[in-house]
N, C-alpha and C positions, 0 to 999 in steps of 0.2 A: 743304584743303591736300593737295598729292601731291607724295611727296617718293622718288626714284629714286637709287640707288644706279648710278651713273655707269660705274662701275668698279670693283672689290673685288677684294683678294686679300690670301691670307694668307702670313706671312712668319716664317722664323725671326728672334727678337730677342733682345734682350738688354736689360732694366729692373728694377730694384727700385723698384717703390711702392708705400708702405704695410707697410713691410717684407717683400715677398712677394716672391719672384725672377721675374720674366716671361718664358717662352724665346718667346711667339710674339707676331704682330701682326697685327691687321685693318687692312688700309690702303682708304682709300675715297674715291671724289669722291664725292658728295652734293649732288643738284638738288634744292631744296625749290622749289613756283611755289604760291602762292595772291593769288587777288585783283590777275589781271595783272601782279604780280611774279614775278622769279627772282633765286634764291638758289644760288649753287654756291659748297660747302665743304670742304676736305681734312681728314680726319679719320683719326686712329689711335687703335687700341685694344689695349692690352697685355693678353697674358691668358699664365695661366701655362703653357699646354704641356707638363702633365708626361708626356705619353706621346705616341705615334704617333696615337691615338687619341683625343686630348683636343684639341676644338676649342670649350672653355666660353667663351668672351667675358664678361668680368667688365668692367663699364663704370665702376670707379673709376678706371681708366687707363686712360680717356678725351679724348681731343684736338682738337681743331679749329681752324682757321684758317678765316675766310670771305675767300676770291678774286674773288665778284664778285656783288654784289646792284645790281639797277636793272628795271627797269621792262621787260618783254618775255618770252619764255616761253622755252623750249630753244631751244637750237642746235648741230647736230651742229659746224659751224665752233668754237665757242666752247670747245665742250667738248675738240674735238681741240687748240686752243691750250692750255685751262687741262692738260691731260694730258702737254704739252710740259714742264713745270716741276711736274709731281705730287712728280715724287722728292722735288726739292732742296726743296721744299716741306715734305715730310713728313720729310726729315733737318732742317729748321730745328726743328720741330714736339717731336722725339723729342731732339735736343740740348739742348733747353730742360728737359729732364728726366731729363737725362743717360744719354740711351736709344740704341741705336744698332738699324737695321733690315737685314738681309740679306737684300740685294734678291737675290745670287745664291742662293739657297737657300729657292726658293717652299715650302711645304707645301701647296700647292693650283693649280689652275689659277685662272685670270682669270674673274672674271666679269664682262659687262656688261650694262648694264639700258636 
C-alpha cells in the first residue's frame, strides 16, 4: 500500500475534544492506492497549538471523509477536481464537531506530495 499526502497544511482552529481546547489543524487530501485500487480522502486533525512553536498532532481529533475509491491509480486531473471542493469538504468535516478552521490564517505553508 502507498499512501500520499496530496496536499497538507496547517491552520489556526478552534475545537474542544475530549475536553482539551484545539487552536490548530492539519487539513489533508490523502491517496491511499494498493492492489490496483485508489483511495482519496479529506482528512482533519485538531491538535492544540499552544504556542508558536507547537506543531504536536494528537490523532484523537482525527477526521476523515472518503471522496473517491474505485478501481485505477492517481490522477493529477482528479486530484485538481477533488481540491475544488477540499475546503467546504473540510468545514462539512469540522462542523460535525462543532469545529471551525481559518483558512485565512495558515501557520504553515502548503505542502504537496
Amino acid at each position: 500500500m502507498a499512501t500520499v499526502n496530496v496536499y497538507e497544511q496547517y491552520f489556526e482552529a478552534s475545537c474542544t475534544y475530549n475536553e482539551v481546547l484545539r487552536k490548530g489543524a492539519l487539513v489533508m487530501l490523502v491517496a491511499d492506492s494498493c492492489g490496483g485500487m485508489i483511495r482519496y480522502q479529506a482528512a482533519v486533525s485538531f491538535f492544540p497549538h499552544r504556542d508558536e512553536e507547537d506543531f504536536a498532532v494528537s490523532y484523537d481529533a482525527y477526521f476523515e471523509k472518503t471522496l473517491y475509491e474505485a478501481k485505477g491509480r492517481r490522477s493529477k486531473k482528479r486530484e485538481k477536481s477533488l481540491l475544488e471542493d477540499f475546503r467546504t469538504t473540510i468545514e462539512e468535516i469540522a462542523a460535525e464537531q462543532n469545529a471551525e478552521v481559518f483558512w485565512d490564517k495558515p501557520l504553515r505553508e502548503e505542502r504537496r506530495g
